[in-house]
N, C-alpha and C positions, 0 to 999 in steps of 0.2 A: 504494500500500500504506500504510494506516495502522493503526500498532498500537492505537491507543489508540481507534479505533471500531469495533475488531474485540470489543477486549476489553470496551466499554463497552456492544456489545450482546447478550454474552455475560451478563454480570453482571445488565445492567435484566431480562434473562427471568427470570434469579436471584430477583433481588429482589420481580417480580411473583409468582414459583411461592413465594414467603416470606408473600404476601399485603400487599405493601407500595405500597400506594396509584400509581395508575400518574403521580402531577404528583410525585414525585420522580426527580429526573436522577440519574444518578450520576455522582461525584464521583471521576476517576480522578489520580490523581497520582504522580508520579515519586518513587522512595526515594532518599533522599538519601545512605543507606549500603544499596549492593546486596545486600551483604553477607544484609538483611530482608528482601529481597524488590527487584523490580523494580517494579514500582508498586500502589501500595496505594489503597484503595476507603475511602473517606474520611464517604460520605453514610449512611450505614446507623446512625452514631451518632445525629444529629439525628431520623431518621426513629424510633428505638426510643422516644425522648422524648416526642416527640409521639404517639407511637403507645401508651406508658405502658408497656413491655416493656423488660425488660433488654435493652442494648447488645451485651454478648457474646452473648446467646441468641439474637436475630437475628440477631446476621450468621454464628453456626452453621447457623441455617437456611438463610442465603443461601448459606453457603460450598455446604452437601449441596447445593442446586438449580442450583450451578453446573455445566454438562455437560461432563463428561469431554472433553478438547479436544487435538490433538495441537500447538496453540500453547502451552497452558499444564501446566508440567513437577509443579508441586504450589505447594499456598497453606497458608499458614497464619494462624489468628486471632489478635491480639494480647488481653491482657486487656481494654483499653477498649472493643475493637469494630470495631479495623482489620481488613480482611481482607488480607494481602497477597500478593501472584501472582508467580510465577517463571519466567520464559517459556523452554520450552523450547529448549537451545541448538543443536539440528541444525533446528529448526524457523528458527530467528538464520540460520542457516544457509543453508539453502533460500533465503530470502528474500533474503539479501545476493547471491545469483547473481543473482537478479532483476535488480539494479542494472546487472550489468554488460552483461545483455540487453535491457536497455531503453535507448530515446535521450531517455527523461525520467527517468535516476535514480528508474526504478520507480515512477513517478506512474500511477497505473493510473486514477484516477475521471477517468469522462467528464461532462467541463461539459454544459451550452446554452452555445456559443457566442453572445456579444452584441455588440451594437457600442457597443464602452465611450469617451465621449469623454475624453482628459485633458489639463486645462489647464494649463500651469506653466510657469516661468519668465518669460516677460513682461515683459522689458524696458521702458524709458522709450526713446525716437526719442532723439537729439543727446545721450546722458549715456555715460561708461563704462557697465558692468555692474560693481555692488560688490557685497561680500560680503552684503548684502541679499536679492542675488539666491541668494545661494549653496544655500539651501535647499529652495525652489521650483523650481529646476534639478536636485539630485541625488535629490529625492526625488521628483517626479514621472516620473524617469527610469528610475529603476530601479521604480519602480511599472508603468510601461509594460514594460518587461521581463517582469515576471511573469506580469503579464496575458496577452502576446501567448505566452508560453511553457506556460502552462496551457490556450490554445487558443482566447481572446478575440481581434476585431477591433479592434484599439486603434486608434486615432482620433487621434495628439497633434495637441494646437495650441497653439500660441504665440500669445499674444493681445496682440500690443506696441500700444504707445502710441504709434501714428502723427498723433494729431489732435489738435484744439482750439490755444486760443489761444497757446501757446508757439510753433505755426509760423509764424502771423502777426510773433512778437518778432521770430524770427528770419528770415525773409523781410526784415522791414524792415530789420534792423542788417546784412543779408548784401548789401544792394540795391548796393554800390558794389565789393563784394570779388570775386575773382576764383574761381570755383568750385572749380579746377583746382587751385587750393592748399589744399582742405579737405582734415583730417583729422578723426580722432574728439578726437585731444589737443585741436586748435585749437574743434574744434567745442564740446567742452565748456566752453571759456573764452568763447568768442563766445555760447554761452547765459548763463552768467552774469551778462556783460556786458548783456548784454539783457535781463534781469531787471530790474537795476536800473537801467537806462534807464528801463524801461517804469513803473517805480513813480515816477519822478522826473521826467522828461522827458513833460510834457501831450499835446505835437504827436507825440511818437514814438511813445507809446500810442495815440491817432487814428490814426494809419498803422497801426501794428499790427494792429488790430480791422478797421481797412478792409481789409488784408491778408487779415484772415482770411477775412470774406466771402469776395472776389475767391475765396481759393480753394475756396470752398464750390461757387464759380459755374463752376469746371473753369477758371478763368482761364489760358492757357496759359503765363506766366511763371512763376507763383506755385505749379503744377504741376512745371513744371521745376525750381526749386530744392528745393520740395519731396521729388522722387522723390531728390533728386541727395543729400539730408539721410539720409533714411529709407535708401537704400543703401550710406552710409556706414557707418554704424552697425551696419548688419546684418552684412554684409561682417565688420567688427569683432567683432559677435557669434557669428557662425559660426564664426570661426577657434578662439572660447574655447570653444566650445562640441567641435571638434574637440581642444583639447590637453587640455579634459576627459573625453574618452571620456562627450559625451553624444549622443544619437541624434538631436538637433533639426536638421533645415536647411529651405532655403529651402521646401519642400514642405509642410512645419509652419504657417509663419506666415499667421497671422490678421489682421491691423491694425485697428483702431480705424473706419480710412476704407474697411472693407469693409462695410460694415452702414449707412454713409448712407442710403442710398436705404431702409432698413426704417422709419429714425426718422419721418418724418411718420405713415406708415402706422400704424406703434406707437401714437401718441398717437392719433390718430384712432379708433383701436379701441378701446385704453383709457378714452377720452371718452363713446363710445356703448353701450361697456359698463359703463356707471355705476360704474366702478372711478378715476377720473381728473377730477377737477375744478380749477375757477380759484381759484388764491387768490392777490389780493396781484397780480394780473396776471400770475402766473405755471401752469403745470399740477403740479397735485401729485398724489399716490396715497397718499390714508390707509390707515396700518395697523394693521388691529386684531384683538385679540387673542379667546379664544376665549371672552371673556364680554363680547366684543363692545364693547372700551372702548378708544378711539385714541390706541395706543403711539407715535404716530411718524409721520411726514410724508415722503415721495419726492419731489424736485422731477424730474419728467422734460422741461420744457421752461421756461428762464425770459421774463422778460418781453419781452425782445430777442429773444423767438423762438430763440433759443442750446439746443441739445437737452446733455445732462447722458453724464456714463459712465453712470446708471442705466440712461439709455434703450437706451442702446450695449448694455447688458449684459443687457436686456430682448431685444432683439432679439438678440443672442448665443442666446440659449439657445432662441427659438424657431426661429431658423438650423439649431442642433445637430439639433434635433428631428427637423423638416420636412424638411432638404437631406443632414441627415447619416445621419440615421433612428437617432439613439444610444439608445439602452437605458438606458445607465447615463452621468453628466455626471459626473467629479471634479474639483473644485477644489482645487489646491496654494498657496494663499494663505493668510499667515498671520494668526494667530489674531486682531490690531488688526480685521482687516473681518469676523469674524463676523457682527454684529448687520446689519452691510450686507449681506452674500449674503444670511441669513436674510431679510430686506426685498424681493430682486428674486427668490429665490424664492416668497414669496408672492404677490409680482403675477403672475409666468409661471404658476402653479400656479390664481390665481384667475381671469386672461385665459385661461385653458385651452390656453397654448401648448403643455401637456404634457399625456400622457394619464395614466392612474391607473399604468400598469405602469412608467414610467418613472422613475429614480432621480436624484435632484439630490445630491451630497455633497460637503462642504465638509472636505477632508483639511486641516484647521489645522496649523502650526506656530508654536513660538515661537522668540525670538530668540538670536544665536551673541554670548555675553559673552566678557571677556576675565575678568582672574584676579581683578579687583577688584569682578567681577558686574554690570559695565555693558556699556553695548553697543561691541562690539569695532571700535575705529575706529583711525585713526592718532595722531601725539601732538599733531596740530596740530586735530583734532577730526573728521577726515573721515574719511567712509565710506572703508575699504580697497577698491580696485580689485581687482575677481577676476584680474587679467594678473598685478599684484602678488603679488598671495596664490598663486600657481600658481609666479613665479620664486624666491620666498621658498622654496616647498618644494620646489623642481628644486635650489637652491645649498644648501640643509640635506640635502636626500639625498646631493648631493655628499659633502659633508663625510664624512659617516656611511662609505659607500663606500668613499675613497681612505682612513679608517684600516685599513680591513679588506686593499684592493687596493691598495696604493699607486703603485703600476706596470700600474694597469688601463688599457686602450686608451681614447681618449677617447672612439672614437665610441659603444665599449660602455659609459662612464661615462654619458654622452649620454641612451641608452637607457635603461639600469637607475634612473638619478637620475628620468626623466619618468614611469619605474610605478610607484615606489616615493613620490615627491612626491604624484601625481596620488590614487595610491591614498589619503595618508595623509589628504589634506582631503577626501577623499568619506566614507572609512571612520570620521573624525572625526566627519562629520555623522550619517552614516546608522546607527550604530551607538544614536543614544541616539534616544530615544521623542519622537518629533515633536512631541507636546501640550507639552513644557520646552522652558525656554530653556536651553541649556551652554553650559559656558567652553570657549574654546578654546583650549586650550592645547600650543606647536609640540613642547615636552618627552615630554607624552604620545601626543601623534600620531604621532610617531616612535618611537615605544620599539622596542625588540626582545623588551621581553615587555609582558603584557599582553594586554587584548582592544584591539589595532590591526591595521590591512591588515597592517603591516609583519610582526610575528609570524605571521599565518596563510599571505602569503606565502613564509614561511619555510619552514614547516612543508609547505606544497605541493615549497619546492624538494630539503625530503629525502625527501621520497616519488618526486621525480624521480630522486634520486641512489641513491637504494637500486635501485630498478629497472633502473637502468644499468647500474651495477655488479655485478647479477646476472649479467649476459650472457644472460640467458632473451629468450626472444620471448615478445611480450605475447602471442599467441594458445596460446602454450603453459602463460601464468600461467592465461591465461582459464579453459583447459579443467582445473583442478586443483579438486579439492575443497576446498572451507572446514571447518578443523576449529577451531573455537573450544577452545585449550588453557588460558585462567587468565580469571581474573572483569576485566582490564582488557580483554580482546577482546570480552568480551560483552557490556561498557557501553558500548562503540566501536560494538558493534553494532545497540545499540539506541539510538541517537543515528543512527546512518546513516540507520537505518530510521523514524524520524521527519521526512523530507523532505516527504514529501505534505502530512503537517499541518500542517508550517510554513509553504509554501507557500500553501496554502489558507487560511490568518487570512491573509497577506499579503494575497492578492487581495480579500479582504470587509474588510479594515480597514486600508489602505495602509500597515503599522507595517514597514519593514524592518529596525527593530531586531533582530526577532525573529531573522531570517535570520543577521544579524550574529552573536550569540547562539551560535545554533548552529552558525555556523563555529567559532568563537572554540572550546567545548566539542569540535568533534571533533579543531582540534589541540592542544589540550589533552592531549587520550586519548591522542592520536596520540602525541604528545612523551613520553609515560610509556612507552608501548610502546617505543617507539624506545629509551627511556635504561636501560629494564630490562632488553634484551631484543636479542642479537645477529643480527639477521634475517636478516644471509646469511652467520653462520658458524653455522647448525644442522647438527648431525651427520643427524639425519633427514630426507630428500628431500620426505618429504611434506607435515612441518611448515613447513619452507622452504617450500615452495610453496603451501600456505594463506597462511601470511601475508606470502608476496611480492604473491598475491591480494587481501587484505584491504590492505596498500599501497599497492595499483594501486584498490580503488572509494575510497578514503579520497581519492586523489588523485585520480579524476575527478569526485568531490561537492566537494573546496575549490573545484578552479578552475571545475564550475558556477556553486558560487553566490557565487562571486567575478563569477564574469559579469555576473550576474543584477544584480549589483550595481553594473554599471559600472564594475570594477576590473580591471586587466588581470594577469596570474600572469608566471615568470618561470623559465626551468628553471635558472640558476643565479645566485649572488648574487655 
């Protein structure tokens, strides 16, 4: 159900029966004070202008050509030329039963089903995962959510960074050490150390590089510490990816050293399809743009025969295609490698790995600042650890907690500190518009008011506790009519009833901002009702039970698209 393309095709017949050229759209918008109307019709100004007619006099015509409608209650025209609509409130009505009878909070349009691939999170082999990652982890996640809940085959994959020359360092610097004592802590020290061996130390580079061959060549040693590296790690990754409520595991992953065997083949193609030529002893793929003048150069194999991530990520996408049969490709990397995807899709696109109906899209983000708008790291200058950043906000929610419980159980301290932490750095992320970078800041993450988890899970838990404390059975709220009694239920309700559309810009433009948004507005609503408005001491039975109703969808729309979001709800605090 969506209001606003119900009403929007109500009005464009308007505005054609007005004589108003059919390339204008109309322009629906939400009143800011209900009070004028519910939402107001915005394009009829521009169109009078251009069209050399008075503004009020058109959209009088348009208003008369709008068809008498059991959605809409009456409109009126403002002097400039606004028209504004007032949506009938048992029609609010009708519709919000809807919610309770659907298992999509009344999402009624049926997709095409596609097989949507998404890429994200992508770790480094032998490194923590830091708050680097943090982004491309919660927003490709909850993007996979929505998709697969609108009724797409989502596809995820984790495309970690199993190869090249770093396993050679470490192969070599690992040759004397005892496997059985690796971890992820030691491993990341033991890369570093390798590092700068390798930049300093001649012979240990020579090993290195020989290493790496060997295990280009399946060398069966250089395999074995290999796999025993890339399991480490994962392992490690899994578990974070479990205490953040994301949906990635081992069935996800990709690696770098899955698509070997495509890289000769790639170049080979690329070469005979006069897209790939020598320079410098190396293979490159010029890129040029659409007056046909060369922006930019691809090295996809260098002179040592050594194949590049380009080629990896060439053959990625002709992988997707061909094996996975996707529709639609999204990438959650952030915005630094634009100009690069932009590059290998044009080779995939000009190799013909892809057909014409298939979608490549590069969901950018930018970076998580601290308060002085740099990039948020420790004070010694390193990337924060996602383990870190997760126990930071488990012993902050603590805190928060025992002021309120001081004598809470600990295993329920345990529990409530890991929804309410977990919640607040996802709901920190996902809340602001992926193209920015934001500050992160633990004061507002944690608030109790405000647009955070922590508020809207709040707000869920007195929707829990009014219900309880009715002593009603939910199937007997079910079955009660909704009677919208003052103008805060009726903005409540037209906010509820905006799920479809939100949902829908999420799936065509990954922005879960928006989603955030309008949690954030219905408890908003919600919290006014609640603080005006004694819900289970109504003298009237029926009013009570409308909006113990209107209670109960308010509360199964938070902890939807708390879902949706990979935030978990909580019934009490």
């Amino acid at each position: 159900m969506n209001i606003k393309k119900i009403l929007s095709e109500y009005i464009y017949n308007a505005m054609i029966k007005a004589n108003i050229p059919p390339y204008y759209n109309v322009i629906l918008r939400k009143c800011k004070n209900i009070k004028f109307g519910h939402y107001q019709v915005n394009g009829i100004i521009s169109a009078a202008i251009n069209m050399k007619l008075n503004p009020y006099d058109l959209a009088k015509k348009v208003n008369n050509n709008i068809i008498a409608t059991y959605i809409i209650k009456k409109t009126n025209i403002s002097v400039i030329g606004h028209i504004n609509i007032f949506i009938n409130k048992i029609w609010l009505s009708e519709q919000l039963d809807k919610i309770l009878s659907s298992k999509r909070l009344g999402l009624t349009k049926q997709i095409k089903s596609q097989n949507i691939v998404v890429d994200y999170s992508s770790p480094n082999i032998a490194k923590d995962m830091h708050i680097g990652h943090l982004r491309s982890t919660v927003l490709g996640d909850s993007v996979v959510k929505i998709l697969s809940f609108i009724g797409h085959n989502v596809i995820q994959q984790n495309h970690i960074g199993d190869w090249g020359t770093q396993f050679g360092m470490l192969i070599a610097f690992l040759k004397d050490k005892h496997l059985k004592q690796l971890s992820i802590t030691n491993l990341n020290e033991f890369y570093k150390q390798a590092q700068i061996k390798y930049k300093n130390d001649v012979i240990f580079a020579q090993q290195s590089r020989k290493y790496v061959m060997q295990l280009h060549k399946q060398d069966s040693y250089c395999l074995k510490i290999w796999k025993h590296i890339v399991y480490i790690t994962m392992e490690n990754n899994y578990q974070l990816y479990k205490n953040l409520n994301i949906s990635l595991n081992h069935t996800h992953t990709m690696g770098e050293s899955q698509y070997n065997h495509m890289l000769p083949h790639i170049v080979l193609d690329l070469k005979n399809k006069d897209l790939a030529i020598h320079s410098q002893g190396a293979i490159i793929v010029p890129i040029y743009n659409d007056k046909n003048q060369n922006i930019d150069n691809i090295i996809i194999q260098k002179s040592d025969g050594a194949y590049l991530y380009a080629t990896t990520d060439i053959a990625c996408i002709k992988y997707r295609v061909k094996m996975l049969h996707a529709d639609r490709i999204i990438y959650y990397v952030d915005t630094r490698q634009k100009q690069y995807l932009q590059n290998i899709f044009y080779i995939a696109k000009k190799a013909k790995y892809i057909n014409k109906n298939v979608i490549l899209e590069h969901h950018m983000f930018g970076m998580v600042l601290n308060k002085l708008h740099k990039p948020f790291k420790t004070r010694e200058g390193q990337n924060i650890k996602l383990l870190d950043l997760i126990n930071e906000a488990i012993k902050r929610s603590k805190k928060i907690i025992l002021k309120k419980q001081p004598n809470i159980k600990y295993d329920k301290l345990q529990h409530l500190a890991h929804i309410i932490g977990i919640g607040a750095i996802k709901y920190a992320d996902l809340s602001k518009n992926r193209t920015s970078n934001y500050i992160f800041n633990w004061e507002e993450a944690l608030n109790l008011e405000g647009n955070t988890s922590l508020y809207i899970q709040y707000a869920y838990v007195r929707t829990i506790s009014i219900l309880e404390k009715s002593h009603m059975e939910q199937q007997k709220i079910q079955k009660s009519k909704i009677i919208l009694t003052n103008l805060n239920e009726i903005n409540l309700a037209i906010h509820l009833l905006e799920f479809e559309e939100i949902i829908l810009k999420i799936a065509q433009n990954g922005t879960p901002h928006i989603l955030c948004n309008w949690l954030y507005k219905i408890a908003v609503l919600f919290s006014v009702i609640y603080e005006t408005c004694n819900i289970l001491h109504q003298q009237n039975n029926t009013i009570k039970k409308s909006k113990l109703k209107i209670t109960l969808i308010t509360s199964q729309c938070i902890k939807q698209g708390l879902k949706l979001l990979g935030i978990q709800t909580m019934k009490n605090m």
